[in-house]
C-alpha positions in Angstrom: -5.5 6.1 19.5 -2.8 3.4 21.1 0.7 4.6 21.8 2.4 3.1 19.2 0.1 5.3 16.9 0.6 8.5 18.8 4.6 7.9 18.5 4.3 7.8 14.6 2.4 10.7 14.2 4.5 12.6 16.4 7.3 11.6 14.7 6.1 13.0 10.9 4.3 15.8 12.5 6.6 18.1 11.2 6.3 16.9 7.6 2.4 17.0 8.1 3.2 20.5 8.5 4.8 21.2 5.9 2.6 19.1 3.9 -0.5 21.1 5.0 1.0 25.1 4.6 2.3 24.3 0.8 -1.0 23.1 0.2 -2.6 25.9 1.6 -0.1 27.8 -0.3 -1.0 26.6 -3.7 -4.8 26.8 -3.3 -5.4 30.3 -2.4 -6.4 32.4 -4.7 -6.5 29.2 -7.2 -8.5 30.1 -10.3 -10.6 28.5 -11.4 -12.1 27.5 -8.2 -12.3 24.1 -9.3 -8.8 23.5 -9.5 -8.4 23.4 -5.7 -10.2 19.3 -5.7 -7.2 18.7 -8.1 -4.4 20.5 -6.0 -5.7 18.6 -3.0 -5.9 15.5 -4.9 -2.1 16.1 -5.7 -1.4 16.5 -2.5 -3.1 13.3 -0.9 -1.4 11.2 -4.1 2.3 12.7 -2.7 1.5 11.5 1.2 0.0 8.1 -0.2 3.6 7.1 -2.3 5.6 8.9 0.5 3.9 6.8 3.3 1.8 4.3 2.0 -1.5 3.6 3.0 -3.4 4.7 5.9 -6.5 5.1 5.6 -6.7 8.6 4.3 -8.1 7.7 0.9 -10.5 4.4 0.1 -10.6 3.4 -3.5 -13.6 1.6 -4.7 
């Protein structure tokens, strides 16, 4: 990882964060079990409009 990389994540490390516990959050105890794929899903789709692109999702 160059700088210039390390810098950005640093810098929305924070909403990473908070990203990360309200999905946590939302998915335990989630019934049925199968709902969890979708809440995640949810999740990535917020982080992809928020901050574009970047890698964490490949469409084919």
């Amino acid at each position: 990882m160059d700088k210039d990389e390390e810098r950005r994540l640093r810098a929305i490390a924070p909403e990473i964060t908070r990203v990360t516990i309200d999905l946590l959050r939302t998915v335990v105890g989630l019934e049925p079990a199968e709902r969890v794929p979708e809440e995640a899903l949810r999740a990535a789709d917020a982080v992809l409009a928020e901050y574009g692109s970047d890698g964490l999702r490949f469409s084919s």
